[in-house]
N, C-alpha and C positions, 0 to 999 in steps of 0.2 A: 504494500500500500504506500504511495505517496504523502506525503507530510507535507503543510507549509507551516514555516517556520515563521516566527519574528521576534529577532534577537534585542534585546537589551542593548546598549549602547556596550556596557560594562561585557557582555558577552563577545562580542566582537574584539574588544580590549583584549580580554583576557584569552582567548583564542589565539591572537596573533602574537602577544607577549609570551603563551605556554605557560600561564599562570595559574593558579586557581584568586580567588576574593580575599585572601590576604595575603597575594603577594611571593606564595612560596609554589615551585616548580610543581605545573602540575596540567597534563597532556587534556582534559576533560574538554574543554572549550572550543580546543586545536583540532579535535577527532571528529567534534560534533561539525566543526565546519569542512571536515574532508569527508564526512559519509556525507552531508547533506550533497557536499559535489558528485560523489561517486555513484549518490544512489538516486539521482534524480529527484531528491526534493528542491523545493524552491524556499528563499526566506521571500518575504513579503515586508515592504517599508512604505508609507505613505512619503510628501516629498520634507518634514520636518525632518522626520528620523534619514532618510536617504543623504539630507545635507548633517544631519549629526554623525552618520558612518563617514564622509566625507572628510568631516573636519577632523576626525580620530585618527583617521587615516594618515592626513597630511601632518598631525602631529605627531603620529609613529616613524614619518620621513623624516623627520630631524632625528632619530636616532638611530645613527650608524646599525647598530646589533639588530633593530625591527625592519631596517628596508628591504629586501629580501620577502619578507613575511606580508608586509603591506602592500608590498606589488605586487604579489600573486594573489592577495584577495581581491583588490582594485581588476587586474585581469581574469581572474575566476570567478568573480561575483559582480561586481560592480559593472565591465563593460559588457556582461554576457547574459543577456535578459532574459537568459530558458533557469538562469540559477535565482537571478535579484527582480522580484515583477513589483514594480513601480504602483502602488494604487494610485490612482488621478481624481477621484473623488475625493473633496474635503472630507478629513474626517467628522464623525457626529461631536456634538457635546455630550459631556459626561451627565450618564442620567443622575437623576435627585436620589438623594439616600449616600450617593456612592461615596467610599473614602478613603481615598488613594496619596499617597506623598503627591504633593505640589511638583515636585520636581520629578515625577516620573507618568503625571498623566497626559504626556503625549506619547507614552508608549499605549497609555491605554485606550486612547483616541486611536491610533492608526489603528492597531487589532479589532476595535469596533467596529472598523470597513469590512473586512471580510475573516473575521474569527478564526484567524490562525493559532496554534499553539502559542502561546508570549514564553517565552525563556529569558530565566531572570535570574541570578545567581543572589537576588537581592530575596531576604525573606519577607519585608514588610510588603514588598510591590507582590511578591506570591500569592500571600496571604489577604493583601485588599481585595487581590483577581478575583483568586477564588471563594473568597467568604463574602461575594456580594453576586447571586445568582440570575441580578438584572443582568451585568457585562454579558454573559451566555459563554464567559470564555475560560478557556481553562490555562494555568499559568505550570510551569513545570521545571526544575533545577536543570545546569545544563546537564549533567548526569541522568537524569528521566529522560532530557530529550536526545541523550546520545541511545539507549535504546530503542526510542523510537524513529533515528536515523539510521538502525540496522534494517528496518524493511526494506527488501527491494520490490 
């Protein structure tokens, strides 16, 4: 079965650093964005988050030891639109009730277009997802969603 994906800003970080969320070596992030290559899922970004992977991007280019890592997501995801599908639709507003970190509900605006997995290495952004059964979305560590990038 196919998956679409939409990564956290901090997942895509930690992906291309080979980190885990505090910083200490760790492949979970980096695997989850080579099965979704390999195995034909797609991540999904509306055009906020598409210029937030951007900017990450170009700030992982200032550093010698990430270029490497940042060019081949930039050519494997970013300029090849069967891996990164662009929503063009605004996203909605956040429905009434909901209570999500400030700083992270345009991750839950874009996933509101078309209800992909959110992958979030973050607990409280998990846990606002999933513990508010208006979004309709379901949130999952990148560790859950690296199983779910073994479907072929």
């Amino acid at each position: 079965m196919k998956h679409k994906f939409l990564l956290d800003i901090m997942v895509l970080y930690h992906g291309i650093k080979v980190v885990d969320d505090q910083d200490n070596p760790d492949a979970t992030s980096t695997d989850l964005l080579r099965l979704i290559r390999e195995n034909c899922h797609t991540i999904l970004v509306d055009r906020t988050l598409a210029d937030k992977y951007l900017s990450h991007v170009k700030e992982l280019f200032r550093q010698p030891s990430h270029l490497t890592e940042a060019s081949l997501f930039i050519t494997e995801f970013i300029a090849n639109s069967a891996k990164m599908k662009r929503e063009e639709l605004d996203p909605p507003q956040m429905p009434g009730g909901a209570k999500v970190p400030p700083e992270d509900e345009y991750v839950v605006r874009a996933a509101l277009i078309s209800h992909p997995f959110v992958v979030t290495a973050e607990k409280k952004l998990k846990d606002a997802i999933n513990n508010f059964p208006g979004f309709g979305l379901k949130a999952v560590t990148p560790a859950e969603a690296l199983e779910l990038a073994k479907d072929t």
